[in-house]
Structure formats: C-alpha cells, structure tokens
C-alpha positions, 0 to 999 in steps of 0.5 A: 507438790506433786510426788512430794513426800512427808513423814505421818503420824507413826512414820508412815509415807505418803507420796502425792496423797493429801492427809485430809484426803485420806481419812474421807477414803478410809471412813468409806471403806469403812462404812462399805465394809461394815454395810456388807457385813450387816445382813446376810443371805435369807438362807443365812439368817434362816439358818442362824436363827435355827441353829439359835432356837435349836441350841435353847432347846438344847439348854433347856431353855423351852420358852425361848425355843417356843418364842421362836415359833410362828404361833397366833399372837401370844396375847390370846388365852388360847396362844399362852394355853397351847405353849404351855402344853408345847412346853410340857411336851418339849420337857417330855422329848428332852427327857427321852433324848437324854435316856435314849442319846445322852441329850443334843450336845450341839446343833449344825447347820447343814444346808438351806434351801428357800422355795420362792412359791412357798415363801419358806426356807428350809433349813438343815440341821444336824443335831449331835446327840451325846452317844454320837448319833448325828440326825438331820432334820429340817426347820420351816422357817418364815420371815415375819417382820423382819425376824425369822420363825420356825413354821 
C-alpha cells in the first residue's frame, strides 16, 4: 500500500496519500483561509469604513455620510432635527467644493493610528479634489457595536 500509485479524477497522481484523506485536508485549508480573511486589524476596518462614508459624501449621498456618525440614537426628535440641519450643511460644503476645487473626485486612505486610552483610531484620508489639490484630514472613529462610527 505504501508508495502506491493511481490515476484522479483529472489525471492527477497521488503517491501513498488516501483520497478521502485528502478532502478533510483541503476542506481546513480552506476554512483557515477564509477565517483570516474574514476581519482584519481595527486600523483596517477603521480605515474602510472612513473611506466608505467619505466616498457617499463624495456622491452626494448625505444621509448615508451622516448614518455613519456617532450621533444619540436616531429615534429622538431632536437626532432626526440636528441631521437634518447636518444635511443642509453638507449640501452648503459640497457646493463650495465643487466652485472651489471642482469637487472630491476620490477618497484615500493614508494612514491609521489607534489611541488605546482614548479608544479612537485615527484615520488618515486624502481627499482628491478635481482641480488636483490633495488634502489630508483625519477621521475619529469609534467602535460601537461592532460597526465603525466617525466621532
């Protein structure tokens, strides 16, 4: 038995190794593999969900850009008022960039740091503005709940 050999499926050789041995092997690399894959550093995730907010803004998506701020539940009157009034206002600052700068035509992530005492990560973006001006900002975010919020 040992060293035997025998044609697969596809031609394939295998020496000394069980068929049914090798599918339980395969099968763990592939939950290992998709287990690392699954989450990635808070800087990471931090950063993505960021760049994500920064990009609906950049669209014009401002209710979405807003939903990704760590405001007071949104079921009280005076939440749902104030994102209003933060709508508006990112209404207002898109028009400006967009006669200034020819708008944010793309959002990159630069850097990010977390402050373990603050329980913030810091994340840097560079915002592409249409005229080729580049500008660095930094985005506070927060972890609540297991989703990422800008502060």
């Amino acid at each position: 038995m040992k060293g035997e050999k025998y044609m697969g499926v596809k031609g394939e050789i295998f020496v000394g190794v069980k068929r049914w041995l090798l599918l339980p092997l395969l099968f763990t690399f592939y939950l290992s593999f998709l287990i690392s894959c699954g989450s990635g550093t808070p800087e990471e995730m931090a950063s993505l969900a960021a760049k994500g907010y920064y990009e609906h803004l950049m669209r014009g998506e401002y209710r979405q850009f807003l939903e990704g701020k760590d405001f007071l539940p949104l079921d009280t009157i005076g939440t749902i008022n104030r994102m209003e009034e933060h709508e508006v206002n990112l209404r207002q600052f898109m028009a400006q960039q967009e006669k200034a700068h020819h708008g944010i035509r793309e959002v990159r992530i630069s850097n990010a740091q977390t402050d373990t005492i603050q329980k913030v990560t810091n994340v840097f973006l560079v915002l592409c503005f249409g005229d080729s001006i580049n500008e660095e900002i930094v985005v506070p975010m927060v972890e609540r709940q297991g989703r990422w919020r800008m502060k």
